[in-house]
Each structure stands twice: as structure tokens, then as C-alpha cells.
C-alpha positions in Angstrom: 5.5 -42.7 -9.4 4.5 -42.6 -13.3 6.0 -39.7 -14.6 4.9 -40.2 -17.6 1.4 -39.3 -16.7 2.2 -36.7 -13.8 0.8 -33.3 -14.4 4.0 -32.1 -13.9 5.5 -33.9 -17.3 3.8 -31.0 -19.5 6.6 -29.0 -19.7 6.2 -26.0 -22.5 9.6 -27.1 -24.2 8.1 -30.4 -25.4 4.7 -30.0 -26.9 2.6 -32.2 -29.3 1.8 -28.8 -31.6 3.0 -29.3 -35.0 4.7 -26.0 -35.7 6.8 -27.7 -32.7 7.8 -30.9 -34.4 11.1 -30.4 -35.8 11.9 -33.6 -35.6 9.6 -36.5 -33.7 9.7 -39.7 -33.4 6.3 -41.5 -32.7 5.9 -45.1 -31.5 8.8 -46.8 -32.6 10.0 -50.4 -31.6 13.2 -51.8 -32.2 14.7 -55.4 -31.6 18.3 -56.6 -31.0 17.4 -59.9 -32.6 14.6 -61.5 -30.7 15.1 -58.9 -28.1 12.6 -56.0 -27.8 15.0 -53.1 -26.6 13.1 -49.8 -27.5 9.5 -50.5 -26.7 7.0 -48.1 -27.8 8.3 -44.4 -27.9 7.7 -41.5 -28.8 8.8 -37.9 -27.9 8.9 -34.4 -30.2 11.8 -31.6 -30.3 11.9 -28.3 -31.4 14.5 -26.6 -34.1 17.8 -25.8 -32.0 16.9 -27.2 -28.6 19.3 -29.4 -26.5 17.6 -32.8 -24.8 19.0 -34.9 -22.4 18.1 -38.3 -22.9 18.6 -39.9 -19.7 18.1 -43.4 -17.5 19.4 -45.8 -15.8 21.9 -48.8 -17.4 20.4 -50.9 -19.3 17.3 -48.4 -20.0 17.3 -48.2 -23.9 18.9 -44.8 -24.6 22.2 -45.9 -26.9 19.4 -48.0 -28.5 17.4 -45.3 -29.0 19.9 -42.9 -30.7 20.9 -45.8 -32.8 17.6 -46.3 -34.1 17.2 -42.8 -34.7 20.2 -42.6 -36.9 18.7 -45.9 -39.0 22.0 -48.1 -38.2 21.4 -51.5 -38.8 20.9 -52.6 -35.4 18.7 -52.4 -33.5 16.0 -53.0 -36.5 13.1 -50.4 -36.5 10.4 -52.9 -36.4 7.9 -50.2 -36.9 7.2 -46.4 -35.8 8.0 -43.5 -37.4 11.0 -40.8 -37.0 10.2 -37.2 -38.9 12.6 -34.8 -39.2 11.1 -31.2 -40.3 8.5 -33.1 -42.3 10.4 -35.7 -44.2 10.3 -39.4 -43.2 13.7 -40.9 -41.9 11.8 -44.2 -40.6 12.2 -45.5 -44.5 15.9 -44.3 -44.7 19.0 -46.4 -44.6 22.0 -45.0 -42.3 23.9 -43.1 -44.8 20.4 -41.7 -46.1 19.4 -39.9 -42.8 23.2 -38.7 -42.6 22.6 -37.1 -45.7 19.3 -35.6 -44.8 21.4 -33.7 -41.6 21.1 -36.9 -38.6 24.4 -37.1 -37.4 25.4 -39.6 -34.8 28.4 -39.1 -32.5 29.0 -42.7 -31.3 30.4 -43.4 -27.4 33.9 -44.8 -29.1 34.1 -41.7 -31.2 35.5 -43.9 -34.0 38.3 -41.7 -35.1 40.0 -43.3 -38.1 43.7 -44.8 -37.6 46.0 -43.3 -40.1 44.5 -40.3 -40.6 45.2 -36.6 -39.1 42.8 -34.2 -37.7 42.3 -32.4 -41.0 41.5 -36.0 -42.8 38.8 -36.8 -40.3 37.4 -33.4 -41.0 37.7 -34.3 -44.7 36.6 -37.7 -45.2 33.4 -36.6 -43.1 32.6 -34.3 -45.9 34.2 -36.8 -49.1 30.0 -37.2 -50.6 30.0 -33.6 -50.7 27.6 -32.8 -47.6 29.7 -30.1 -46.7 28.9 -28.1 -43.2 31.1 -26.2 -41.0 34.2 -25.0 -42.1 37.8 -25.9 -41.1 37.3 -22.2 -39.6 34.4 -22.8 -37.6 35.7 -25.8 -35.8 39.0 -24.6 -35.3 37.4 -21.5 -33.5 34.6 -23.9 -31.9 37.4 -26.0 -30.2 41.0 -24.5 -30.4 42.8 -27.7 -29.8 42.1 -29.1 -32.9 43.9 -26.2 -34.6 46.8 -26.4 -32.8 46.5 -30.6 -33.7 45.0 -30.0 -37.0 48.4 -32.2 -38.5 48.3 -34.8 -36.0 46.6 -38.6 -36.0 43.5 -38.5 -34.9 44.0 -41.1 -32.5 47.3 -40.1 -30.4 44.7 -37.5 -29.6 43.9 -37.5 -25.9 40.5 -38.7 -25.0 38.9 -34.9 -25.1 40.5 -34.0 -28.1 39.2 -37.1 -29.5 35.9 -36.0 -28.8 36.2 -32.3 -29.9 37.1 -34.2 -33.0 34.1 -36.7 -33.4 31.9 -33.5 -32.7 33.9 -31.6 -35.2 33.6 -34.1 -38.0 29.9 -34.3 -37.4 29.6 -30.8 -37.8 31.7 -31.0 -41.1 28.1 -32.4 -42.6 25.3 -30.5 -43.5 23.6 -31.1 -39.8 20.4 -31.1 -38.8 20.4 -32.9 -35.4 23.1 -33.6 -33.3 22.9 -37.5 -31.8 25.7 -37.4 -28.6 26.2 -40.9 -26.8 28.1 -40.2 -23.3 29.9 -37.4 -24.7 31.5 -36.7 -21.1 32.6 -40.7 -20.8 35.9 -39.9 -19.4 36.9 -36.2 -19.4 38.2 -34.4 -16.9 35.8 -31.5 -15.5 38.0 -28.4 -17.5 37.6 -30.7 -20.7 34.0 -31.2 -20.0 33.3 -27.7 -19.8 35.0 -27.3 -23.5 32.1 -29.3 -24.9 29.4 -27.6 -22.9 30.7 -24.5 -24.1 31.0 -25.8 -27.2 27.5 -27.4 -27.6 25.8 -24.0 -26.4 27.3 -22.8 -29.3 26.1 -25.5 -31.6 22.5 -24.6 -30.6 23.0 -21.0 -31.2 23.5 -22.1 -34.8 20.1 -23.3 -34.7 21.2 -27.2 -34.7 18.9 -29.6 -32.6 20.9 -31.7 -30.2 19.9 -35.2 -28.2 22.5 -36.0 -25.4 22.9 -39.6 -23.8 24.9 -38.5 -20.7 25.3 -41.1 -17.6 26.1 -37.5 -15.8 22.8 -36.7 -15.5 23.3 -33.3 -13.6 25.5 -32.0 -15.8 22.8 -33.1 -18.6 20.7 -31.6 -17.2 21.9 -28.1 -16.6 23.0 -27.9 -20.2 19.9 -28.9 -21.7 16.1 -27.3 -22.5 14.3 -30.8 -22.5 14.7 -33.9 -20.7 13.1 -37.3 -21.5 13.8 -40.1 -19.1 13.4 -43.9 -20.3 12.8 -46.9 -17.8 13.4 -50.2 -19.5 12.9 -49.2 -23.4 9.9 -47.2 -22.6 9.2 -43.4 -21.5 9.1 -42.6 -18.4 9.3 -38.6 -18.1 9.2 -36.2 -20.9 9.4 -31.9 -19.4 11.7 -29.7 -18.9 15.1 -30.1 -17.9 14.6 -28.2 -14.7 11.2 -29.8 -13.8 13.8 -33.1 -13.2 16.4 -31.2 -11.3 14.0 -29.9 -9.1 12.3 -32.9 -8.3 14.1 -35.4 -5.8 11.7 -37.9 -6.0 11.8 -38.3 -10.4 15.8 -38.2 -9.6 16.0 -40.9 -7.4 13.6 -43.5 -8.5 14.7 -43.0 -12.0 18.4 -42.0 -12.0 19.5 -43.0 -8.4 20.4 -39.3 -8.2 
């Protein structure tokens, strides 16, 4: 099957109408060295909508969330990323952070040393001040009740209520998860859904990496599935749950 070119890929959540591009990115190719990782790809969001960005190991996604957030590697090669009509494809990392691109790494990357309240703080130390203490407190309660503690005798949910927390601490635009379930147990996991439905209330756009696809899935408005650095499936989230076939040849669901 070729999703990509299936009739049933034309989902009205992901359309190619400007007053829908919030953010796009639009043929963009990215190398790990000599090795051509994100091949080709292009895909549009609108303001405030969650999007599961899904495949199989190996498939490109990480990759793709990197690129999107300019680190230095992978190198864009060319393509172009837009993010409410300014350019982020000619941006350096800490450029598209300060435009609103936030990326929430797989390790987290809590900083040794420091409590709760300094991660908050040192996310916000160029000025690019977002939510409040307040807010992320009330977002995720834990932290609160942690706020003095190191950041990384945290336990592995707590340190991931915290990497979300800091990214909100910026002025944020779009929200850039990478396995943001890795780990948790199910009560814990249901804290960050609950959480990131509460994000995109407040209007912020979020792309989620998750290897649990279902529970992806269910959360989000848009899917896009990548096969091998290129696009397989772009539609809704429920077109994929509803369809075996896209599951299991793509996702081995």
C-alpha cells in the first residue's frame, strides 16, 4: 500500500491551504555525515494542533524533529521549515528557540546541580520568558511539591513533567516531544496527556514522536507516518486507527 497517495490520506486536519500553514516544512533533506537520513519531506500543521509523528525504528522521526529544531546534526542540506511565515530553515538552534521551536529531547537533559525552580529558570536566563512558575505548577502538581529538589533525583515522570515545564518557560510556539511516554508508568502517562491537552488549549502546536503509537494516536488531531526518511501517510489521526492495514504494514500494530 502507498499511503501516501491513497485517497484516504486527505484528511481535513492537514491541508496544503495557506491560512493552514502555521508552521510547514517543505522538502527538506538532511544528512548524518554521508548518510541521507530525512529524505524529501514535507508536511503542514495548523496553530494549536497535536501530530503524531510516527514509524517504525530506524524510520527518520528523531531526525526529523532534530532538523526541525536546526541542531547541528543532522545538517539541513536543503528544504525549507516556516513557522507562521518566517523562515527557520536559515536559523541556527538557539535562533528557532527564540522564535518559539522548542525541542523536548528523549533524555530530557535535566541539568545536574540544579533544582526544579533552576531548570525552570535557566530555561528562561535570555529573557524568552513564557509560562509562569504558576502555570506549571498548576499544569503538573508534582513539580510544586519538588519545586526545591534536583532536577535529577526526580523520578523518570517527574523528569519529564520537568523537560515539558522548562520548554514551556519559553515564549513557545511549537512543542517538539521525542518519546515523551519512554518509560512511564500508565497513571504517569496519563499526567502528560492530560497535560498536553492542556497545552493545545493554549493555542501551542505540538509534534509528538511516540513508539506507543495508539496512545499517539488517540491524543492527537494529525498523524504523519514516515517509512525510511520519507512520508508515508499524512491524515487524520483516526483515519490510522481505523485502518488495520496502514497499522500493520507501517507500525506492526
Amino acid at each position: 500500500m502507498n499511503a501516501e497517495n491513497s485517497p484516504t490520506n486527505d484528511s481535513s486536519t492537514m491541508q496544503n491551504d495557506n491560512a493552514d500553514q502555521f508552521f510547514s516544512v517543505k522538502n527538506i533533506n538532511a544528512y548524518y555525515g554521508d548518510s541521507y537520513i530525512v529524505q524529501d519531506i514535507s508536511f503542514y500543521v495548523r496553530e494549536g494542533e497535536i501530530v503524531a509523528l510516527l514509524g517504525r525504528n530506524g524510520a527518520g522521526k528523531t531526525s526529523t524533529l532534530r532538523t526541525i529544531a536546526r541542531t547541528d546534526d543532522p545538517h539541513l542540506q536543503s528544504g525549507e521549515i516556516w513557522l507562521n511565515g518566517e523562515s527557520l530553515h536559515d536559523k541556527k538552534g538557539f535562533e528557532a528557540a527564540q522564535m518559539g521551536i522548542q525541542l523536548v529531547p528523549e533524555d530530557r537533559r535535566i541539568i545536574p546541580g540544579l533544582s526544579v525552580e533552576e531548570n525552570l529558570d535557566l530555561a528562561q536566563i535570555d529573557g524568552n520568558i513564557g509560562w509562569s512558575y504558576e502555570q506549571i505548577f498548576e499544569l503538573f502538581p508534582r513539580l510544586k511539591e519538588r519545586r526545591k529538589q534536583e532536577g535529577t533525583t526526580l523520578s523518570g515522570g517527574e523528569q519529564q513533567m520537568l523537560a515539558i515545564g522548562r520548554a514551556l518557560s519559553r515564549d513557545i510556539k511549537v512543542l517538539l516531544l521525542d518519546e515523551p511516554y519512554e518509560g512511564l508508568a500508565p497513571v504517569v502517562r496519563h499526567d502528560i496527556e492530560r497535560a498536553l491537552t492542556q497545552v493545545k488549549e493554549n493555542g501551542i502546536t505540538t509534534i509528538l514522536v511516540e513508539q506507543n503509537a495508539v496512545a499517539a494516536l488517540k491524543l492527537a488531531d494529525s498523524a504523519i507516518i514516515l517509512d525510511t526518511g520519507v512520508v508515508a501517510f499524512k491524515g487524520s489521526a483516526q483515519e490510522v486507527l481505523d485502518n488495520e492495514e496502514l497499522r500493520h504494514e507501517y507500525l506492526a500494530i
